[in-house]
N, C-alpha and C positions, 0 to 999 in steps of 0.2 A: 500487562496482560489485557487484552480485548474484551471488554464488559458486552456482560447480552444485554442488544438491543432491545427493549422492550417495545420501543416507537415503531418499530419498522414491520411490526405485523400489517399496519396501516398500508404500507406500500401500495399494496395494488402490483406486487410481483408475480404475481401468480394469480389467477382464483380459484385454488386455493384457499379453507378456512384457518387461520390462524390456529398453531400448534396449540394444545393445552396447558395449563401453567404447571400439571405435573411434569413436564420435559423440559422446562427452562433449566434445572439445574444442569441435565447433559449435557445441552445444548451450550450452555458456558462452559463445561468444560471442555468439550471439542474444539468452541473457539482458542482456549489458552493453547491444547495440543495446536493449531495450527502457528498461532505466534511463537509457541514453545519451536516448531519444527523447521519457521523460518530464519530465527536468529540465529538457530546450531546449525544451519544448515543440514540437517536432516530430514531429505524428503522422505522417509518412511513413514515419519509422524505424522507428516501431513496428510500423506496417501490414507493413511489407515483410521483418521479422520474423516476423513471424503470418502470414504468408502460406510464409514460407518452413518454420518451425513446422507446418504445413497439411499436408506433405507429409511430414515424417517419421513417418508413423505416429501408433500411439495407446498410446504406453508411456504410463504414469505422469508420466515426469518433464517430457515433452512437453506432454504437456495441462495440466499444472500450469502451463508456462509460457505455452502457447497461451490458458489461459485470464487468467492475469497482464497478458498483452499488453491480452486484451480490456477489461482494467479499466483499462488504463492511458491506452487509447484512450478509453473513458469517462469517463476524468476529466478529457480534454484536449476532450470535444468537449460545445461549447452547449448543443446541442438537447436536451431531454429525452426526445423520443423515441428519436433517435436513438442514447443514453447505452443506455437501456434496453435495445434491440435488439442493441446491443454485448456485454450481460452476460445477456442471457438464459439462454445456456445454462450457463453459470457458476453462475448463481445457483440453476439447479434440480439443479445436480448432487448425487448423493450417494456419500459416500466406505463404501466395504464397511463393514458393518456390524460386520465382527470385525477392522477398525484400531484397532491401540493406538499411544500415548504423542506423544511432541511431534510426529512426523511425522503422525500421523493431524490431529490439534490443526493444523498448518499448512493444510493441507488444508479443514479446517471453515472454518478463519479469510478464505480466499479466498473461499470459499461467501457467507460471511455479509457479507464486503467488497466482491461483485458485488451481493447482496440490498442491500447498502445505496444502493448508484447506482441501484438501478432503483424505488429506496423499499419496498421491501416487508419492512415490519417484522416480521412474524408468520414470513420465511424469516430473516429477519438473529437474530431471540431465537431459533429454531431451533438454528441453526448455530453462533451463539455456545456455546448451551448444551452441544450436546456437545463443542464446541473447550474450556471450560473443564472438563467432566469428564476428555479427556485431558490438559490441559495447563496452568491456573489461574493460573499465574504468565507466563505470555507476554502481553506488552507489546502484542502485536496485538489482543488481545482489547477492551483498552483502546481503542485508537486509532478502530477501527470504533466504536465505541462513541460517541469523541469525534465522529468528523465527523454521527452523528446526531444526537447534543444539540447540535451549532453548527448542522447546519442548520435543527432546531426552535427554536432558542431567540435564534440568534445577534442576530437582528434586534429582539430586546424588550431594554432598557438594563439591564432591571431583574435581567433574569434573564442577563446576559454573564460577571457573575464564577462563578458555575456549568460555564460555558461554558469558561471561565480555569482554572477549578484542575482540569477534567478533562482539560485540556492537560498542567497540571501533572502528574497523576499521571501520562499518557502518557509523557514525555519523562522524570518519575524511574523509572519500569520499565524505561524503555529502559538506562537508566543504568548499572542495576545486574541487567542481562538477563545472564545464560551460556549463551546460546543456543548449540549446535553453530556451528562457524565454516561449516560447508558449509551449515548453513543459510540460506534465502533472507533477505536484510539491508534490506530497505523497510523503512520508515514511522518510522527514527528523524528522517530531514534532516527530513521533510515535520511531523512534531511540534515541533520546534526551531522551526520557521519559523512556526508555525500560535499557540504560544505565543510567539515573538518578535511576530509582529502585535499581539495583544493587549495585549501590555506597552507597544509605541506607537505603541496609541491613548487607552491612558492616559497618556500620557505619559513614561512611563517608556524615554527612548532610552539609557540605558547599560544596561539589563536587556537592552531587545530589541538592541541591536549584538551583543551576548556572544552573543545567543541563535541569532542570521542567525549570525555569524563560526561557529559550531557545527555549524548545517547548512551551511554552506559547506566544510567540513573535509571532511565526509562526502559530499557531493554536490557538488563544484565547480562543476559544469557547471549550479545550480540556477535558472534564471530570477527563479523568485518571489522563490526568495534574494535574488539581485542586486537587483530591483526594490524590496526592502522596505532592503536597506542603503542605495539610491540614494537614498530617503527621507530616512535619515536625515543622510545624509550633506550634503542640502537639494538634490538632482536636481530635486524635483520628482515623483518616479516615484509613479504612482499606488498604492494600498494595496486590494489586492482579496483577495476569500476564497481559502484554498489549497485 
């Protein structure tokens, strides 16, 4: 579950006075309903999150998550239009120009993670770039990273193990990340599972078990999870992109 950022009032996302410390409890819980709502794949939970998110203001650590919700919802919905329309404002946002260190860096990394659902590369190398001037070693940077060489590449055979070992680096960062514990905790299940696919569809099903059982730890509730162990398991469960 997504621990509240404590750090991230500092952002400079807004200005915006930092929420009160009587609303942090909410505010954790709205973040779990969003994790809760992306691993069931149920965009309702999310929606009704963001919608509740909607009304608290516009501190920092709200719109951080308001804007979390909107990616979340874009990841869970079809249409590309409608993905795009989801992260628009996400994607254009910009974090104060005099934010430093890994909070400013978390910040960028949302940016450039909305830029990449709506495809706009020239905001995603943007945002990456200053996420890795404050922050270089966060595993996020990686991850964004990965889902746009899978979706450039993932459907050419030739060029899939490319595809593969930048999972791979994804989910070793993750490994060996010392991220603040209040910081927000996405994108390690969703690497686990995105490199257990690959391993089988090469064939390799005790690589990918270890790898699903991994994000399973950390995401329970993970649908994709489940569908890629039922796989292996011989369910039957279809193997789709995470």
């Amino acid at each position: 579950m997504t621990k509240l950022p404590a750090w991230i009032v500092a952002l400079g996302w807004c200005s915006a006075p930092p929420v009160l410390a009587a609303l942090a409890p909410e505010l954790a819980d709205l973040a779990g309903r969003i994790d809760y709502g992306f691993y069931n794949e149920d965009a309702r939970a999310i929606e009704a999150a963001r919608t509740t998110l909607k009304r608290l203001g516009d501190s920092p650590d709200v719109n951080y998550y308001r804007d979390f919700a909107a990616l979340r919802l874009a990841q869970l919905e079809p249409a590309e239009r409608a993905r795009t329309a989801l992260v628009s404002d996400c994607a254009g946002r910009a974090v104060a120009p005099d934010a430093k260190g890994p909070a400013a860096a978390e910040a960028w990394i949302l940016v450039a993670a909305c830029a990449e659902v709506a495809h706009s590369g020239r905001r995603v190398e943007q945002a990456l770039e200053r996420a890795r001037a404050l922050d270089d070693d966060h595993p996020r940077i990686a991850l964004v990273e990965a889902w746009t060489l899978q979706r450039e590449l993932a459907d050419d055979a030739a060029l899939r193990d490319a595809v593969t070992e930048k999972w791979q680096e994804v989910v070793a960062g993750f490994d060996v990340w010392n991220g603040s514990p209040d910081a927000p905790q996405w994108g390690h299940a969703e690497a686990l599972a995105a490199l257990g696919e690959f391993a089988l569809a090469r064939g390799e099903a005790r690589t990918a078990r270890d790898l699903i059982e991994r994000a399973l730890l950390l995401a329970p509730d993970y649908r994709f999870a489940m569908e890629l162990r039922g796989r292996i398991q011989g369910n039957g469960s279809a193997v789709r992109a995470p």
